[in-house]
C-alpha positions as CSV (number, residue, x, y, z in Angstrom):
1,X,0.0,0.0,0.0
2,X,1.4,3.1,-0.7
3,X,2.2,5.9,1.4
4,X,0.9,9.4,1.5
5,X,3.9,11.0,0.9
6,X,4.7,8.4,-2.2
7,X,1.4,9.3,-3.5
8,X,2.1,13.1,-3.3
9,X,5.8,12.2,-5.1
10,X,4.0,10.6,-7.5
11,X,1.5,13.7,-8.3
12,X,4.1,15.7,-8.5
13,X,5.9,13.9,-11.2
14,X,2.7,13.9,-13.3
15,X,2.3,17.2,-13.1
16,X,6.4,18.4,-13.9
17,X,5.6,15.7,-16.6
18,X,2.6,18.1,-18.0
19,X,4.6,21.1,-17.5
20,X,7.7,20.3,-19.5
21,X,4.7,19.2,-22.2
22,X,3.5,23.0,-22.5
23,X,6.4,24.3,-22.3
24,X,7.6,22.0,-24.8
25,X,4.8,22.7,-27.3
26,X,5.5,26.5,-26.8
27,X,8.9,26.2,-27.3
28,X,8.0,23.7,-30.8
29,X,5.9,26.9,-32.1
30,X,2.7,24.7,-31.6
31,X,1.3,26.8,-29.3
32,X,2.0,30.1,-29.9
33,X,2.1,33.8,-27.7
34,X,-1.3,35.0,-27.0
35,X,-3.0,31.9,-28.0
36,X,-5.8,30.6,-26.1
37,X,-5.2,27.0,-24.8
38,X,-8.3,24.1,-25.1
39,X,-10.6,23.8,-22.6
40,X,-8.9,21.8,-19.2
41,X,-11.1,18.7,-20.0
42,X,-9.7,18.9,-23.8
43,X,-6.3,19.7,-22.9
44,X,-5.9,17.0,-20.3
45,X,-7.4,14.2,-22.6
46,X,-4.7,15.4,-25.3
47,X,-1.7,15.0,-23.1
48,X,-3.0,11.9,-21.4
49,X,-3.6,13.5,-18.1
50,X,-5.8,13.3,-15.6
51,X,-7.8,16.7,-14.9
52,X,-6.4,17.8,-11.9
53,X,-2.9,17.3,-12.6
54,X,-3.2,19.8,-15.7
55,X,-5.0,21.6,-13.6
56,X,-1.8,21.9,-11.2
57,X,0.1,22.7,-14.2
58,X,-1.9,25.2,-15.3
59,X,-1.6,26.9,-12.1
60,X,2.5,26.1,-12.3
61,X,2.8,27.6,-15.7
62,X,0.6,31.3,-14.5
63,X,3.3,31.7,-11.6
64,X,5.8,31.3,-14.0
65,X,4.2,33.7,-16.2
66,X,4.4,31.4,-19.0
67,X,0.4,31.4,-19.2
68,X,-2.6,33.5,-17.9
69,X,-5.8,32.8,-16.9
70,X,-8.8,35.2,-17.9
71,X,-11.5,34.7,-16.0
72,X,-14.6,33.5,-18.2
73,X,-12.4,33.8,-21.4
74,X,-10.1,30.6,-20.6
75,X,-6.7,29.8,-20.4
76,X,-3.9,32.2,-22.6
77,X,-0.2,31.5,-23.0
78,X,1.4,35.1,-22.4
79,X,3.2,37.6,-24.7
80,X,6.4,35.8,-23.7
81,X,7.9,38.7,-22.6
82,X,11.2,38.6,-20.4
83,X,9.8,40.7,-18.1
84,X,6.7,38.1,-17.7
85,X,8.8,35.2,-17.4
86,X,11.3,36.5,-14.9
87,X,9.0,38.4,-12.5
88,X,9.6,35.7,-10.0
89,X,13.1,35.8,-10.2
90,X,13.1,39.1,-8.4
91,X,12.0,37.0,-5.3
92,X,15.4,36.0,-4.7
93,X,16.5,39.3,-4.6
94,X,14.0,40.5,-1.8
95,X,15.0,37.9,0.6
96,X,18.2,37.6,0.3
97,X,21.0,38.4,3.0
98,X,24.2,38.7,4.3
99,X,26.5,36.6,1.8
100,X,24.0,35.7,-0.8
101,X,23.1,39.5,-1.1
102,X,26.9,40.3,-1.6
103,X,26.4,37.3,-4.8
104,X,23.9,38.9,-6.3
105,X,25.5,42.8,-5.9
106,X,28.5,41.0,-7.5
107,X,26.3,39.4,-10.1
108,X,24.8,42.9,-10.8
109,X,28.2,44.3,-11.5
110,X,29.0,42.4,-14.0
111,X,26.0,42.6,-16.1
112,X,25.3,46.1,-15.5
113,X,29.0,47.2,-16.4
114,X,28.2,45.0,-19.7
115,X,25.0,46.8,-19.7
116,X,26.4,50.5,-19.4
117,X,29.1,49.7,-22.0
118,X,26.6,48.7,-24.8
119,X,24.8,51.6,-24.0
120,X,27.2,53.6,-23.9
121,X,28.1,52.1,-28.1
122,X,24.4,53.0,-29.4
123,X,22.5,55.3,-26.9
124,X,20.8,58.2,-28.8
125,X,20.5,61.7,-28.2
126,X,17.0,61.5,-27.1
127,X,17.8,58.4,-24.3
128,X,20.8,60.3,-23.2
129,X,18.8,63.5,-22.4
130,X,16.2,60.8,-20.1
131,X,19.0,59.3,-18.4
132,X,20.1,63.2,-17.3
133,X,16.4,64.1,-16.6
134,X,16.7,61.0,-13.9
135,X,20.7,61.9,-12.7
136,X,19.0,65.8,-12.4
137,X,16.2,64.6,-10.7
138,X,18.8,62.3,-8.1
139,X,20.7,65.8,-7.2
140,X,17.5,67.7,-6.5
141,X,15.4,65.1,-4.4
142,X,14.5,65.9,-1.1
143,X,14.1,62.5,0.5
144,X,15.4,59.3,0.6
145,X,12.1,58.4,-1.2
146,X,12.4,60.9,-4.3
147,X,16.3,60.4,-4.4
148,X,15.6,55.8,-4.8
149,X,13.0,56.6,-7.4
150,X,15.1,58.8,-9.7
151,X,18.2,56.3,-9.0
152,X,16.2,53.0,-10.0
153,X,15.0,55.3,-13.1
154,X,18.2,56.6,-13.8
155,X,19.6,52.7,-14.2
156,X,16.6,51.6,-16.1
157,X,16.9,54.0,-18.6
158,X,20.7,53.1,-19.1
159,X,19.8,49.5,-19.7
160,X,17.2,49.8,-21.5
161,X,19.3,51.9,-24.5
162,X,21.3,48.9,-24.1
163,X,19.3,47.6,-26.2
164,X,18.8,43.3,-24.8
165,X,14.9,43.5,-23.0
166,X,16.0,40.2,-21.4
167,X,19.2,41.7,-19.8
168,X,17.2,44.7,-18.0
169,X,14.4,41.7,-16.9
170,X,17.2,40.3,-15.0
171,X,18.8,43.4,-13.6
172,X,15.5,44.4,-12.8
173,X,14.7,41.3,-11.2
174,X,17.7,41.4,-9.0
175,X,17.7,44.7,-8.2
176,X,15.4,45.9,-4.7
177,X,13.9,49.2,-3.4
178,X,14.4,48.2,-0.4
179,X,17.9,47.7,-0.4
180,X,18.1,50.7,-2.7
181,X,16.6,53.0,-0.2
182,X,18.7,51.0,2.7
183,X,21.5,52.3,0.8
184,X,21.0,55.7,0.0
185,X,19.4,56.3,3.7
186,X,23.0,54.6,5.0
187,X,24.9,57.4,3.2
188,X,22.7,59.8,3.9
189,X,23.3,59.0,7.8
190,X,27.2,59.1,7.0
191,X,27.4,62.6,5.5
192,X,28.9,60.8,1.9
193,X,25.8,61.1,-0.1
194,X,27.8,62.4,-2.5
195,X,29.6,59.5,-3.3
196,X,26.9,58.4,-4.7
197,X,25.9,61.5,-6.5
198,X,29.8,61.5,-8.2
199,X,29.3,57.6,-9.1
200,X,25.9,58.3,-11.3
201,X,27.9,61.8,-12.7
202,X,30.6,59.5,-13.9
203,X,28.8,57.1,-15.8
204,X,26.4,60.0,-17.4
205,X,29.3,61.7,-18.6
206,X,30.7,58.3,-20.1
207,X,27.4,57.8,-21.8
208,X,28.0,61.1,-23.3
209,X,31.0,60.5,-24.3
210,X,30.3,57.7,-25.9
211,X,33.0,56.0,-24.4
212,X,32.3,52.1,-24.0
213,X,35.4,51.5,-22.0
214,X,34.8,54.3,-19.5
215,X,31.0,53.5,-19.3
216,X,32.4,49.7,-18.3
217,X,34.5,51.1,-15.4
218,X,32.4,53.5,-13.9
219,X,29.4,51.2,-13.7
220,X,31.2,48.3,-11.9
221,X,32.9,50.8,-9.7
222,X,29.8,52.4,-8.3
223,X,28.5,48.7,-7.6
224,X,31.3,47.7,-6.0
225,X,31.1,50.8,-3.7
226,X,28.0,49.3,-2.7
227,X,29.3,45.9,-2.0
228,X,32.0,47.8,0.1
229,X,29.4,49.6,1.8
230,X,27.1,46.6,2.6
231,X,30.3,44.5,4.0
232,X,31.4,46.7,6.5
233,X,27.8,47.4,7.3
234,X,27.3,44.1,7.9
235,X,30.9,43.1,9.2
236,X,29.6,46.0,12.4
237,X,26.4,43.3,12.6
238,X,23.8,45.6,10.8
239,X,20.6,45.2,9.2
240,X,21.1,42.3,6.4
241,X,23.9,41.0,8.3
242,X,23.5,36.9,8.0
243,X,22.0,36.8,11.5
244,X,19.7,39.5,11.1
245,X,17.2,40.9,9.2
246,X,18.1,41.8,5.7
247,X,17.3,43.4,2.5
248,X,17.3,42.9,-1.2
249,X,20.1,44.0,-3.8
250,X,20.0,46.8,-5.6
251,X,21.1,50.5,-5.7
């Protein structure tokens, strides 16, 4: 007789079986974005499933983002996007702490240095002038608040001339406004907010120089001023130390 937890094993594989079969047809173009999927009675007798296990899959595949339910209309596979599929990534970055967050800062510096450094080969006149709107609006903010806003906007818009939308998904994913405001709050409290103020004027006037190289340098140098930061913080036993409470990566 089998056990409970065999029979919940066994569930499970069924239903990882039914996912990698979506997926699987998505990825063989014979389901395609936006398309509407048969009914779950249709589907299931297709696959050779019972109903409740493509059920779970169905549910599966919408917290990956992969499909989306529309209630009374039926079951949709998604535009595809990056930013759909790797909206759950960002999780990791929200609850991650003490050595893990210093991973993923260090992971950020390397793709956002690659990122800055495309930019920095094809941004245009008219994504230059937004990513100085966004450095302006850093220098004149008033709070903490204003100040993380314009920072995260001021990044974004630098990735996104890069030109790769599933790059910026994955800086975006790993990047936190928690953290972020941690950060800039920290500084403020230390009297060096403008450190960070020179590290964003550096890799604006990069940009505008066109100057890949330059772009490359100044971008991981202002991350790794925030890994520098967040180690000592946490060497002094501070918030996101790996014994306490922490934050999510980000700037």
């Amino acid at each position: 007789m089998s056990t409970s937890s065999e029979r919940t094993t066994a569930r499970t594989s069924v239903t990882q079986r039914a996912i990698d079969q979506v997926k699987a047809m998505i990825a063989e173009g014979e389901l395609r974005p936006g398309e509407r999927l048969p009914t779950e009675r249709e589907f299931a007798a297709t696959l050779g499933l019972s109903r409740s296990s493509m059920r779970e899959a169905i549910r599966a595949l919408t917290i990956m983002g992969v499909l989306e339910i529309r209630h009374g209309a039926g079951v949709y596979v998604t535009g595809l996007r990056p930013s759909d599929l790797l909206e759950t990534f960002g999780v990791v970055a929200e609850i991650s702490r003490g050595q893990t967050l210093v991973e993923i800062l260090q992971i950020r510096r390397i793709l956002e240095a690659h990122a800055t450094a495309t930019a920095a080969a094809r941004i245009t006149g008219e994504e230059l002038a937004e990513v100085r709107r966004h450095l302006d609006r850093i220098g004149e903010g008033q709070t903490v608040e204003e100040m993380v806003s314009a920072d995260r906007d001021f990044h974004r818009s630098i990735v996104a001339a890069a030109g790769n939308a599933t790059l910026a998904a994955v800086l975006d994913g790993l990047s936190s406004r928690t953290f972020r405001a941690r950060v800039w709050r920290g500084h403020e409290d230390e009297g060096v907010l403008g450190r960070l103020h020179s590290d964003h004027e550096r890799i604006y006037q990069a940009l505008d120089r066109r100057d890949p190289q330059a772009a490359h340098t100044a971008a991981a140098a202002h991350v790794l001023e925030v890994e520098a930061w967040l180690r000592v913080r946490d060497a002094d036993g501070g918030p996101g130390a790996s014994g306490g409470r922490g934050a999510a990566a980000g700037r």
